[in-house]
mmCIF file of the N, C-alpha and C atoms, coordinates in Angstrom:
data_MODEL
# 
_entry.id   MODEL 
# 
loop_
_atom_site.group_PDB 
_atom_site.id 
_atom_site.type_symbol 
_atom_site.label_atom_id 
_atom_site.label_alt_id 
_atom_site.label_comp_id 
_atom_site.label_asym_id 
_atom_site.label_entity_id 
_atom_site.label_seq_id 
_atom_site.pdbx_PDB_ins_code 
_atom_site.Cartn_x 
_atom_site.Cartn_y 
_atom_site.Cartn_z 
_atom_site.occupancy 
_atom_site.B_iso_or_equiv 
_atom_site.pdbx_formal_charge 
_atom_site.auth_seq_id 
_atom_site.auth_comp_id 
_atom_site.auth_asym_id 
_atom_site.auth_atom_id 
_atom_site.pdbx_PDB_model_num 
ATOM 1   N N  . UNK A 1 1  ? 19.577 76.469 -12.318 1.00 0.00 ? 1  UNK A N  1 
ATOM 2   C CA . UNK A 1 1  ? 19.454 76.201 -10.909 1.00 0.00 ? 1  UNK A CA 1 
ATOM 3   C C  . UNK A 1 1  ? 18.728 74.886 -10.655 1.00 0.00 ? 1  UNK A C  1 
ATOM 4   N N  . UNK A 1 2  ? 17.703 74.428 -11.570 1.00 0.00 ? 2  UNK A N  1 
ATOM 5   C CA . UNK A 1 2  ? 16.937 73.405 -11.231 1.00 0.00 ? 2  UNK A CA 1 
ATOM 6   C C  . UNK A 1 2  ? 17.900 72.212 -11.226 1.00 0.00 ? 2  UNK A C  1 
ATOM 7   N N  . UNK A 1 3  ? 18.929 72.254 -12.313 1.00 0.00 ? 3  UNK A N  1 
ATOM 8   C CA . UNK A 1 3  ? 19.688 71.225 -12.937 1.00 0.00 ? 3  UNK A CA 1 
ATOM 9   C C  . UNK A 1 3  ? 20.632 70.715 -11.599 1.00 0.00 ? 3  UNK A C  1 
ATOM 10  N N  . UNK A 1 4  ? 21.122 71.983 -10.733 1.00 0.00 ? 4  UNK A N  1 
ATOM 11  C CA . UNK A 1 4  ? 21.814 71.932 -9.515  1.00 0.00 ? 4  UNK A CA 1 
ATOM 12  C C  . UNK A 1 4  ? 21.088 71.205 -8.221  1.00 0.00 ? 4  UNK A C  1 
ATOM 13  N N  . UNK A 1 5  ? 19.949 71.797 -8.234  1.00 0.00 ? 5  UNK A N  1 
ATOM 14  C CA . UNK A 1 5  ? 19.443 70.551 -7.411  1.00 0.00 ? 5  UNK A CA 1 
ATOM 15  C C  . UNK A 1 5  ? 18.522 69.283 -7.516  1.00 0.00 ? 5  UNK A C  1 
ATOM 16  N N  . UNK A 1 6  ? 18.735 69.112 -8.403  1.00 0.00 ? 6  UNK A N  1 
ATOM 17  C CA . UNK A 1 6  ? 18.107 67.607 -8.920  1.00 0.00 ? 6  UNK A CA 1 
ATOM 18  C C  . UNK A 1 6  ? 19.363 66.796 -8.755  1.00 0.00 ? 6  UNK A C  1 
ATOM 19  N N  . UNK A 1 7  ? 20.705 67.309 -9.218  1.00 0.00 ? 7  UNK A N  1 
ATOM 20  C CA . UNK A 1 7  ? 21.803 67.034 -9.101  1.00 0.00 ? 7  UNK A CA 1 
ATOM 21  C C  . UNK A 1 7  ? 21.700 66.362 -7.895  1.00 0.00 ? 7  UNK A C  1 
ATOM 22  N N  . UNK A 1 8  ? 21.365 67.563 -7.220  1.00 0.00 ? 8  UNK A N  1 
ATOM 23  C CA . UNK A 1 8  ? 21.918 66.860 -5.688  1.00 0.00 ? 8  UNK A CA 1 
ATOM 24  C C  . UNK A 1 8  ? 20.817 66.599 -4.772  1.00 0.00 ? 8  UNK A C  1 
ATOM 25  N N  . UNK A 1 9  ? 19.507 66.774 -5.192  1.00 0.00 ? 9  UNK A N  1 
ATOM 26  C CA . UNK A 1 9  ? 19.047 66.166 -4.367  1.00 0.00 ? 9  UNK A CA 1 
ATOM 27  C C  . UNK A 1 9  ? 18.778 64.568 -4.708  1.00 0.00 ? 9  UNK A C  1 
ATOM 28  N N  . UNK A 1 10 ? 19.079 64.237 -6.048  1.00 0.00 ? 10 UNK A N  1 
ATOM 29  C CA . UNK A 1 10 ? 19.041 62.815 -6.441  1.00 0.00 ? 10 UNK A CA 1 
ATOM 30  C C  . UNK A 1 10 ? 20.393 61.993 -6.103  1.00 0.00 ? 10 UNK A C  1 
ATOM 31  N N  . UNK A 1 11 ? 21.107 62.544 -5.654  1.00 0.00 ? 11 UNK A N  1 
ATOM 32  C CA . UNK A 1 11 ? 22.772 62.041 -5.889  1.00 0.00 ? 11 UNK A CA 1 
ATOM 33  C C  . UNK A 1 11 ? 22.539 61.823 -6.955  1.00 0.00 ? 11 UNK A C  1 
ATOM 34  N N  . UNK A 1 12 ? 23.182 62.533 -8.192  1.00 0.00 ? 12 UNK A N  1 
ATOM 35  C CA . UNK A 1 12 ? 23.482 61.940 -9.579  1.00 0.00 ? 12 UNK A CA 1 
ATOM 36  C C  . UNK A 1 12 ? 24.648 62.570 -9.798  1.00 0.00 ? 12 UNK A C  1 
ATOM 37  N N  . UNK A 1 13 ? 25.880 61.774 -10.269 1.00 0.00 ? 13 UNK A N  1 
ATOM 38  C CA . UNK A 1 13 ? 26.910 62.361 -10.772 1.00 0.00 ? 13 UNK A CA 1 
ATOM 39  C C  . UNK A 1 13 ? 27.020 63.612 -11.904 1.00 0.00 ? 13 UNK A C  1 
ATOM 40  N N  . UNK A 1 14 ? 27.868 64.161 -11.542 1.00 0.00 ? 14 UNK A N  1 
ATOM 41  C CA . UNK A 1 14 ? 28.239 65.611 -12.258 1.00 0.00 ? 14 UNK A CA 1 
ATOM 42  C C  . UNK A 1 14 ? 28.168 65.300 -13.711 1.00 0.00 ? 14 UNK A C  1 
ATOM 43  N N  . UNK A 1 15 ? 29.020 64.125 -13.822 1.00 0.00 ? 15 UNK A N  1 
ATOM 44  C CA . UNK A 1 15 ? 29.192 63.957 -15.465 1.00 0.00 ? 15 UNK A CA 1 
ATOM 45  C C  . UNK A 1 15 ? 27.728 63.725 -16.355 1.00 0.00 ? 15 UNK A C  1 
ATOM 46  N N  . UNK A 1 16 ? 26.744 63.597 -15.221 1.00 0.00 ? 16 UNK A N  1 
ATOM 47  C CA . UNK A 1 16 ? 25.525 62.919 -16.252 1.00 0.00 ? 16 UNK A CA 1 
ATOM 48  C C  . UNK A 1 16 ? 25.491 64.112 -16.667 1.00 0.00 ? 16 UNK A C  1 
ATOM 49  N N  . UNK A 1 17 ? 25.721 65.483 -16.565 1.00 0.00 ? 17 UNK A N  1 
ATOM 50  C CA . UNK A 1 17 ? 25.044 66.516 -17.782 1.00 0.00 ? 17 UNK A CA 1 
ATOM 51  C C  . UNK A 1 17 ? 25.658 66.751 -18.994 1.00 0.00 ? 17 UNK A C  1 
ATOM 52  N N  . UNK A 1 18 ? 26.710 65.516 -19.012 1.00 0.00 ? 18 UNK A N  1 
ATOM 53  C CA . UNK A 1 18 ? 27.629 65.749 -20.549 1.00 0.00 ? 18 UNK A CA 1 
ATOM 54  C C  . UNK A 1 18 ? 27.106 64.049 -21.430 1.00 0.00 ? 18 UNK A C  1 
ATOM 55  N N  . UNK A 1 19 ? 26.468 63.193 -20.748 1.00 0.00 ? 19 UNK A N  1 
ATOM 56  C CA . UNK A 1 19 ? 25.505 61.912 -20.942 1.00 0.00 ? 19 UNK A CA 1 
ATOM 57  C C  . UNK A 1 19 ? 24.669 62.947 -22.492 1.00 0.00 ? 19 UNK A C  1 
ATOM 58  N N  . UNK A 1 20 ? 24.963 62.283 -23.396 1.00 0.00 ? 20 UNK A N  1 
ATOM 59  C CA . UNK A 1 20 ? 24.684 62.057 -24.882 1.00 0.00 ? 20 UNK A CA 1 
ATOM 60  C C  . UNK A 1 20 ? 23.383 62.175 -25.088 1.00 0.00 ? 20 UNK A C  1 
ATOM 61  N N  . UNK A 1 21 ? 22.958 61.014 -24.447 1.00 0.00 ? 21 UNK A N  1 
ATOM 62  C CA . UNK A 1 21 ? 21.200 60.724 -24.144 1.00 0.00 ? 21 UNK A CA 1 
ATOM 63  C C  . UNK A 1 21 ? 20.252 61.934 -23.707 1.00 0.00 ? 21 UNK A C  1 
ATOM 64  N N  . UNK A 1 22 ? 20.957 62.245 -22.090 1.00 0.00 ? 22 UNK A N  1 
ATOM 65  C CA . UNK A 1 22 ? 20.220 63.609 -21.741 1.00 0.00 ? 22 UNK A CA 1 
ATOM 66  C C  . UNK A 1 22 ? 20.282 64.923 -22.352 1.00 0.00 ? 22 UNK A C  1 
ATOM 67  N N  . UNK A 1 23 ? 21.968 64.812 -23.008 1.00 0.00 ? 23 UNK A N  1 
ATOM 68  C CA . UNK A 1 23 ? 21.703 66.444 -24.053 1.00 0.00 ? 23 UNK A CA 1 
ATOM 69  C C  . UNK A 1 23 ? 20.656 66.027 -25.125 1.00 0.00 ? 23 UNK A C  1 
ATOM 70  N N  . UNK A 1 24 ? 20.472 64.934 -25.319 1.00 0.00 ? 24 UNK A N  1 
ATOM 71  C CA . UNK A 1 24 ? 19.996 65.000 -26.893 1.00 0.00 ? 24 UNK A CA 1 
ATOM 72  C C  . UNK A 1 24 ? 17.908 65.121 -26.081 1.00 0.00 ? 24 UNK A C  1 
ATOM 73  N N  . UNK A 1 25 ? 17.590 64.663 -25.215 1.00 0.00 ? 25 UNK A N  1 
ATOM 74  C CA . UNK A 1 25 ? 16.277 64.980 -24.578 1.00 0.00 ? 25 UNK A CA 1 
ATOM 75  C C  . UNK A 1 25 ? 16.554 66.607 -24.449 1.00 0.00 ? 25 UNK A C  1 
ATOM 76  N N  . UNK A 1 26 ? 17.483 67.143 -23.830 1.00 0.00 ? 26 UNK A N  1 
ATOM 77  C CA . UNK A 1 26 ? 17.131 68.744 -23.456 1.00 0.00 ? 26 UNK A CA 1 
ATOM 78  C C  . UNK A 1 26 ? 16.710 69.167 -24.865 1.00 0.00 ? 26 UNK A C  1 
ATOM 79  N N  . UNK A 1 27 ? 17.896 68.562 -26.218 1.00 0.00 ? 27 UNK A N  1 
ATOM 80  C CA . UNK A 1 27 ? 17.943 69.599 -27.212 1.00 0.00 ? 27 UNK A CA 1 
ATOM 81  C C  . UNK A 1 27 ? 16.268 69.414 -28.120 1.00 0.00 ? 27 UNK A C  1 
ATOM 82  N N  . UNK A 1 28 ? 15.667 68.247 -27.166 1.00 0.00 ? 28 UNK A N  1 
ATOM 83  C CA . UNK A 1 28 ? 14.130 68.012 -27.964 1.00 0.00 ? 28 UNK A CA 1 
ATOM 84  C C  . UNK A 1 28 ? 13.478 68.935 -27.196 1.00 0.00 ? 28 UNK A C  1 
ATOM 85  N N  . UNK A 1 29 ? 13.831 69.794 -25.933 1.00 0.00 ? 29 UNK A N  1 
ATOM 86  C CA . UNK A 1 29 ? 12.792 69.898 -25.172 1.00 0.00 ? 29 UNK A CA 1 
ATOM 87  C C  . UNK A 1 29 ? 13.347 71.501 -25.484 1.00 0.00 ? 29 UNK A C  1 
ATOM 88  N N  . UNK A 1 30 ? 14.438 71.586 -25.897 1.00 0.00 ? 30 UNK A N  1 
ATOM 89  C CA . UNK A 1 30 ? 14.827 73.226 -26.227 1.00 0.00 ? 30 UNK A CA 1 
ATOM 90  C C  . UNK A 1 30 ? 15.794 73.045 -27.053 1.00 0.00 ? 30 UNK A C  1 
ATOM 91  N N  . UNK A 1 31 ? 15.721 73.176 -28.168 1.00 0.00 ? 31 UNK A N  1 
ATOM 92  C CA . UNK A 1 31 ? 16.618 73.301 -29.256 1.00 0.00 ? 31 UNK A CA 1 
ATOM 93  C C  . UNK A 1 31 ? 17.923 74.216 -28.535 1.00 0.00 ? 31 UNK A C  1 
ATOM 94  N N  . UNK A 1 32 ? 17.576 75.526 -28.052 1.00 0.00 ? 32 UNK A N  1 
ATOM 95  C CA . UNK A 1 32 ? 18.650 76.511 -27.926 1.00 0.00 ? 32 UNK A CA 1 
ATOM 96  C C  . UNK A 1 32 ? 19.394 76.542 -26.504 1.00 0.00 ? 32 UNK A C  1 
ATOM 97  N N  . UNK A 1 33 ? 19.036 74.923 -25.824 1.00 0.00 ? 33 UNK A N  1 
ATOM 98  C CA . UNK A 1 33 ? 19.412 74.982 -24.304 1.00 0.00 ? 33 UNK A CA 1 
ATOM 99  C C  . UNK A 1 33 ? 20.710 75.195 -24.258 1.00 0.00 ? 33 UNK A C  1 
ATOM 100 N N  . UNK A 1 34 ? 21.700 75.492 -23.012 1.00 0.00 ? 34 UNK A N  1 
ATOM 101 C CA . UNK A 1 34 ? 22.861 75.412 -23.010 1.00 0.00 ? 34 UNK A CA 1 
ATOM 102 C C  . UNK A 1 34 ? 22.928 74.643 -21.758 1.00 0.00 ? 34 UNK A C  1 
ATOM 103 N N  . UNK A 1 35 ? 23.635 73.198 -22.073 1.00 0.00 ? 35 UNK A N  1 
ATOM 104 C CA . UNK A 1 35 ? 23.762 72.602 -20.984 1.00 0.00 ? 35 UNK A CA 1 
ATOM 105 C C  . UNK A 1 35 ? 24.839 72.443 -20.135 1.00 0.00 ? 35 UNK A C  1 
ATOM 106 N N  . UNK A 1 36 ? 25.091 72.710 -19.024 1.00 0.00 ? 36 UNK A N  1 
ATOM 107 C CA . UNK A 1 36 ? 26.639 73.278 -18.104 1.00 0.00 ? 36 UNK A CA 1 
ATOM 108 C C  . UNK A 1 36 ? 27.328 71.936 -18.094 1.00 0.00 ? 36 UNK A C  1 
ATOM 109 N N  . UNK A 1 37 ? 28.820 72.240 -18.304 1.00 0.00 ? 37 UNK A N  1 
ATOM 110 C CA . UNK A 1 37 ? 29.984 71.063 -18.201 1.00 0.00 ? 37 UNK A CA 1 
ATOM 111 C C  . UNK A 1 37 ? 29.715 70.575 -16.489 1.00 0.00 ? 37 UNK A C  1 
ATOM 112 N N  . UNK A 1 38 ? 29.964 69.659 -16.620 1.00 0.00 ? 38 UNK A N  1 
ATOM 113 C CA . UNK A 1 38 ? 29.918 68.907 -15.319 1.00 0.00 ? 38 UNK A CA 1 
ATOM 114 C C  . UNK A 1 38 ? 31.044 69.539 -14.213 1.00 0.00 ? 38 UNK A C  1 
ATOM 115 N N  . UNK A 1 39 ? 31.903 70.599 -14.604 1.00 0.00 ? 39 UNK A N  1 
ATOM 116 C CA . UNK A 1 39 ? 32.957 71.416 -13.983 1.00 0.00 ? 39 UNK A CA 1 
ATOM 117 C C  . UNK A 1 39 ? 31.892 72.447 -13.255 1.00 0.00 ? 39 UNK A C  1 
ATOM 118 N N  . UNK A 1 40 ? 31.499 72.827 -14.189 1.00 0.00 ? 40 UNK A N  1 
ATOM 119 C CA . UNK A 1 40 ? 30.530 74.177 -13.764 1.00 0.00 ? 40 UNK A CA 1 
ATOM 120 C C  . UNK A 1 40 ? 29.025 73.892 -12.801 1.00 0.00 ? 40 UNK A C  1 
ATOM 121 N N  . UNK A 1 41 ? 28.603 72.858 -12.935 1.00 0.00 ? 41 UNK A N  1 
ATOM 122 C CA . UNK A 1 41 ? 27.837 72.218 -12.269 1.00 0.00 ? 41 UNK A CA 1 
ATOM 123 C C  . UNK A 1 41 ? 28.319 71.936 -10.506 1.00 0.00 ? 41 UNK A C  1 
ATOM 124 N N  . UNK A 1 42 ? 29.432 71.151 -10.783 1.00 0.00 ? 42 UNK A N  1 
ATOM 125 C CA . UNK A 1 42 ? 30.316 70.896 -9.445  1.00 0.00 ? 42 UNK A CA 1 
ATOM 126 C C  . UNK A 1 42 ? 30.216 72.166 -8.513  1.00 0.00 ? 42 UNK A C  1 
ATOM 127 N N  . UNK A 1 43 ? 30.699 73.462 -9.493  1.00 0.00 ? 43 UNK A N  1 
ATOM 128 C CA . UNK A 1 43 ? 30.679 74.923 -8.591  1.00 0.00 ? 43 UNK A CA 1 
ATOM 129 C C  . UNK A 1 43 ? 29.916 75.094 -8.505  1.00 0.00 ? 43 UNK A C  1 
ATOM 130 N N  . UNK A 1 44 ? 28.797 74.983 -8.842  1.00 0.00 ? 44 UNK A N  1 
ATOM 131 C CA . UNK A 1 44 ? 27.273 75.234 -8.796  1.00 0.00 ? 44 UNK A CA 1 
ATOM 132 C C  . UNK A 1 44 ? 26.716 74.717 -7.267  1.00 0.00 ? 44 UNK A C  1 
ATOM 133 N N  . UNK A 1 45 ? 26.851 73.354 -7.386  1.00 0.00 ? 45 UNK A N  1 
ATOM 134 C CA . UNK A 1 45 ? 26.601 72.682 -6.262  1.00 0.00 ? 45 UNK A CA 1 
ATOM 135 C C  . UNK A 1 45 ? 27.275 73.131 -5.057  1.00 0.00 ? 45 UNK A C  1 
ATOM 136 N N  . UNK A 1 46 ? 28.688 73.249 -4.825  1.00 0.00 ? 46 UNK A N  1 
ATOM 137 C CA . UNK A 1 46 ? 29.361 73.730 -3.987  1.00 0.00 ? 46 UNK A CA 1 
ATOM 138 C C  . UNK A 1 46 ? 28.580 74.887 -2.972  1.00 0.00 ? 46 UNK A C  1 
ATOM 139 N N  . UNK A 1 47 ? 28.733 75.910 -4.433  1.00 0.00 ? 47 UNK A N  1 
ATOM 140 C CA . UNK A 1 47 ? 28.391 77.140 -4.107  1.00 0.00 ? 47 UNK A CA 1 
ATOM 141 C C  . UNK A 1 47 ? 26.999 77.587 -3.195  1.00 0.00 ? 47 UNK A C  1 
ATOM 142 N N  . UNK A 1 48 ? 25.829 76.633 -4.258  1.00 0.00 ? 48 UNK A N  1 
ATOM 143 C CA . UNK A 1 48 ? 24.553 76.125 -3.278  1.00 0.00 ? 48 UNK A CA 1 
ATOM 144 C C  . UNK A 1 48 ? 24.450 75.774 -1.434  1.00 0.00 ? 48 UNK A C  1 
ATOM 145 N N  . UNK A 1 49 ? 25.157 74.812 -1.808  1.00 0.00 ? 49 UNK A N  1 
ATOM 146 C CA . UNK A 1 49 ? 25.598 74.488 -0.155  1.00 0.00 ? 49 UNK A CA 1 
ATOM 147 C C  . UNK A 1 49 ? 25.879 75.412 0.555   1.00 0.00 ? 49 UNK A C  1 
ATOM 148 N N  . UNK A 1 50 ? 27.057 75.878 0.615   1.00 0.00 ? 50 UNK A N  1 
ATOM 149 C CA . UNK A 1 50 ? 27.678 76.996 1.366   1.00 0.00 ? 50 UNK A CA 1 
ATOM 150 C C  . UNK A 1 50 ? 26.381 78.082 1.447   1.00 0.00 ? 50 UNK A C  1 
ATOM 151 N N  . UNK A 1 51 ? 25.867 78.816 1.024   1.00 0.00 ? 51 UNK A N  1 
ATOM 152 C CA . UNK A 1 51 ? 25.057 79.448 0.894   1.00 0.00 ? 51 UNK A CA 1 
ATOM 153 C C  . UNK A 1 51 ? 24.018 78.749 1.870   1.00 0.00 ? 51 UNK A C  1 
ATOM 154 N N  . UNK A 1 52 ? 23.107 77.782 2.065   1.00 0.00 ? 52 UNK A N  1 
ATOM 155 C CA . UNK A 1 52 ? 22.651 77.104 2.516   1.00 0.00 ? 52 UNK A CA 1 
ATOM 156 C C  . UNK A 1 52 ? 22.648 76.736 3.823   1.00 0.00 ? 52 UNK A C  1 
ATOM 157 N N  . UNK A 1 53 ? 24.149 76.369 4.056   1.00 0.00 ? 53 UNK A N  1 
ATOM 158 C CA . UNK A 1 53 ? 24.790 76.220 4.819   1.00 0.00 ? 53 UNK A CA 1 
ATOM 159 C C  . UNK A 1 53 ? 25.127 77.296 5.644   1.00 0.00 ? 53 UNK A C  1 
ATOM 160 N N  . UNK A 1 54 ? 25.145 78.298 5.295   1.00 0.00 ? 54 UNK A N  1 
ATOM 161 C CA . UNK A 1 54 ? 24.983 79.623 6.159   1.00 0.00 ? 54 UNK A CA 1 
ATOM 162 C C  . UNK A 1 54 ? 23.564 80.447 6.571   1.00 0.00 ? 54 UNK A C  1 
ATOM 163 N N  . UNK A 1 55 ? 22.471 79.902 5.886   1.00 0.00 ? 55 UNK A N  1 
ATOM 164 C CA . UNK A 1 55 ? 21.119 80.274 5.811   1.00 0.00 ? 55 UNK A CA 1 
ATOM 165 C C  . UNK A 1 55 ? 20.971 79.532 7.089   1.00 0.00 ? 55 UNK A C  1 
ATOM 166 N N  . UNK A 1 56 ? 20.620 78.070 6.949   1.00 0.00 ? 56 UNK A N  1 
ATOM 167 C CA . UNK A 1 56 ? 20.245 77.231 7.999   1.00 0.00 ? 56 UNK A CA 1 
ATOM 168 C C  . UNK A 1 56 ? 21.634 77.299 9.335   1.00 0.00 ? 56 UNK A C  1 
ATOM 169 N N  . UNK A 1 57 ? 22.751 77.673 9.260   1.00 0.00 ? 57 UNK A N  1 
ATOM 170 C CA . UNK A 1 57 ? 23.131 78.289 10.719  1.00 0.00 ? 57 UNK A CA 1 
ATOM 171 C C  . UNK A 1 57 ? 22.303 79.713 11.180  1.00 0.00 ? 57 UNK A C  1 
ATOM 172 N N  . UNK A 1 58 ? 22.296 80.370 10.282  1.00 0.00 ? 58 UNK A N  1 
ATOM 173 C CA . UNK A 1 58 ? 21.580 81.590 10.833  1.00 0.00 ? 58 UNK A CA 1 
ATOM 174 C C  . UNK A 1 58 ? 20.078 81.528 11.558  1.00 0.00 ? 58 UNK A C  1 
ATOM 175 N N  . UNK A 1 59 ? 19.372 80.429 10.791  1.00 0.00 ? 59 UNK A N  1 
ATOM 176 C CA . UNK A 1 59 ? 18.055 80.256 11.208  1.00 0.00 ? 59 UNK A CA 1 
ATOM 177 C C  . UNK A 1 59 ? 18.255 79.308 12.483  1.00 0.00 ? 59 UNK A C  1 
ATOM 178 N N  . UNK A 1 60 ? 18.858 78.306 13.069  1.00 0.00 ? 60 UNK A N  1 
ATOM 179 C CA . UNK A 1 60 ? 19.269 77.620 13.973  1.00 0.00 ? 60 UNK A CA 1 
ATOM 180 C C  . UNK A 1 60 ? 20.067 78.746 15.285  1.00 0.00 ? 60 UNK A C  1 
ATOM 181 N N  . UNK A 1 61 ? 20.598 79.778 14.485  1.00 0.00 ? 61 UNK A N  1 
ATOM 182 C CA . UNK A 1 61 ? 20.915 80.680 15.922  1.00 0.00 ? 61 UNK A CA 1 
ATOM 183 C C  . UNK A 1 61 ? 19.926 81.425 16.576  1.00 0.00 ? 61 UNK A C  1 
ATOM 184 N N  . UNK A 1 62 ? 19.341 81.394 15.601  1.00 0.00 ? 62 UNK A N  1 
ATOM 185 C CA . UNK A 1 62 ? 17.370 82.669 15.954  1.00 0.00 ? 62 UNK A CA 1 
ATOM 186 C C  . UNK A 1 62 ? 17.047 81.463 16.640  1.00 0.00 ? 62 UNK A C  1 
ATOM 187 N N  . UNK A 1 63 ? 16.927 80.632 15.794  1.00 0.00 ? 63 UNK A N  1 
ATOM 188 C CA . UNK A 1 63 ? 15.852 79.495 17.010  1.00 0.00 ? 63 UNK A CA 1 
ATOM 189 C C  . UNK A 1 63 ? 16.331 78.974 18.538  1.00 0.00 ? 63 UNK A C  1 
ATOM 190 N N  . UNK A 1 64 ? 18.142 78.722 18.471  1.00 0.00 ? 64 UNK A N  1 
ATOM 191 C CA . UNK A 1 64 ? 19.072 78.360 19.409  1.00 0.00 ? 64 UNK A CA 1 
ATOM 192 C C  . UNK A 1 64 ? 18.355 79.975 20.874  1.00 0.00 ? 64 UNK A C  1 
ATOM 193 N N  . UNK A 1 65 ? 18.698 81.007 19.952  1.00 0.00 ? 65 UNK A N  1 
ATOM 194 C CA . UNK A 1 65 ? 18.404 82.177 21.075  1.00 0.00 ? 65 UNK A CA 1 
ATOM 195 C C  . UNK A 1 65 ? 16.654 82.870 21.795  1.00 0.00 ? 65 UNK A C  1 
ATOM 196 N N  . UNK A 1 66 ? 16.075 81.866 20.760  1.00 0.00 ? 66 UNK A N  1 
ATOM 197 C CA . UNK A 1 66 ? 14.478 82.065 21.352  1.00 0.00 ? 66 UNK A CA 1 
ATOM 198 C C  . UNK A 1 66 ? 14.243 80.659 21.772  1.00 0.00 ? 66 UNK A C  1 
ATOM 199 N N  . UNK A 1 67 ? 14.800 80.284 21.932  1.00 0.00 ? 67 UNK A N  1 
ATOM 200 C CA . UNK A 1 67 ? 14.081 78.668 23.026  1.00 0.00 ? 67 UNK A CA 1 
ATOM 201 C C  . UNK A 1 67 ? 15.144 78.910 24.181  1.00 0.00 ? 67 UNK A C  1 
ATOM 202 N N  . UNK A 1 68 ? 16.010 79.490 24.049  1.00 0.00 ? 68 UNK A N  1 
ATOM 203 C CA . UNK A 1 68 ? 16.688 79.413 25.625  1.00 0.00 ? 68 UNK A CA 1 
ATOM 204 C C  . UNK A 1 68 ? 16.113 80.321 26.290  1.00 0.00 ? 68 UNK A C  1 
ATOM 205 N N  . UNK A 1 69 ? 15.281 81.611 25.303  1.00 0.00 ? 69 UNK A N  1 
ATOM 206 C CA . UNK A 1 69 ? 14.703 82.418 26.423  1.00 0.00 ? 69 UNK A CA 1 
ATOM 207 C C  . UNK A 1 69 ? 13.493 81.842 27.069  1.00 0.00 ? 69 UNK A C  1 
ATOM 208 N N  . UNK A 1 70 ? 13.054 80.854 26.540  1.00 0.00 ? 70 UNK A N  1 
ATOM 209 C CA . UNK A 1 70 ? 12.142 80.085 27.407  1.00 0.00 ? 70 UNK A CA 1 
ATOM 210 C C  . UNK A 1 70 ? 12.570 79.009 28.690  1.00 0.00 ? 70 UNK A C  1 
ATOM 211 N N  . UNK A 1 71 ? 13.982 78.818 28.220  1.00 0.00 ? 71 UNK A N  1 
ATOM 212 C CA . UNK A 1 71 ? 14.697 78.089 29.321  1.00 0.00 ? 71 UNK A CA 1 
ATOM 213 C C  . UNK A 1 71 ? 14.671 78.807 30.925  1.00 0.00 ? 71 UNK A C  1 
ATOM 214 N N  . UNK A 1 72 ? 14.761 80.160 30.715  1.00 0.00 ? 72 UNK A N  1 
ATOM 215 C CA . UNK A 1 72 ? 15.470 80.930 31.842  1.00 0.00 ? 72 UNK A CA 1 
ATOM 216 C C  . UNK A 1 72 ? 14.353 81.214 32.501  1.00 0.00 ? 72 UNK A C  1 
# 
């Protein structure tokens, strides 16, 4: 999950998790890591959003329906 949003909160392309350099740092930092194809990452990200993306409408309709009751 961390890998997903560093992803995206850095803009860094999908493919950097198949980058030579960075597997070979994970495999110092965990021999037994498994690092996700840049396919699986993509769904990752997607999937994040949407999710997200339905959290923060939901919290924007609570807030949308308690400030108008202050309107009236």
């Amino acid at each position: 999950m961390k890998i997903v949003l560093w992803v995206a909160r850095r803009h860094r392309p999908f493919a950097i998790v198949e980058d030579d350099e960075l597997i070979d740092i994970f495999m110092d930092l965990n021999s037994k890591v498994e690092v996700p194809l840049q396919f699986t990452l993509s769904r990752d990200v997607k999937e994040t959003f949407e999710l997200s993306r339905i959290k923060v409408a939901e919290i924007l309709k609570v807030h949308t329906i308690t400030s108008s009751c202050f309107l009236i």
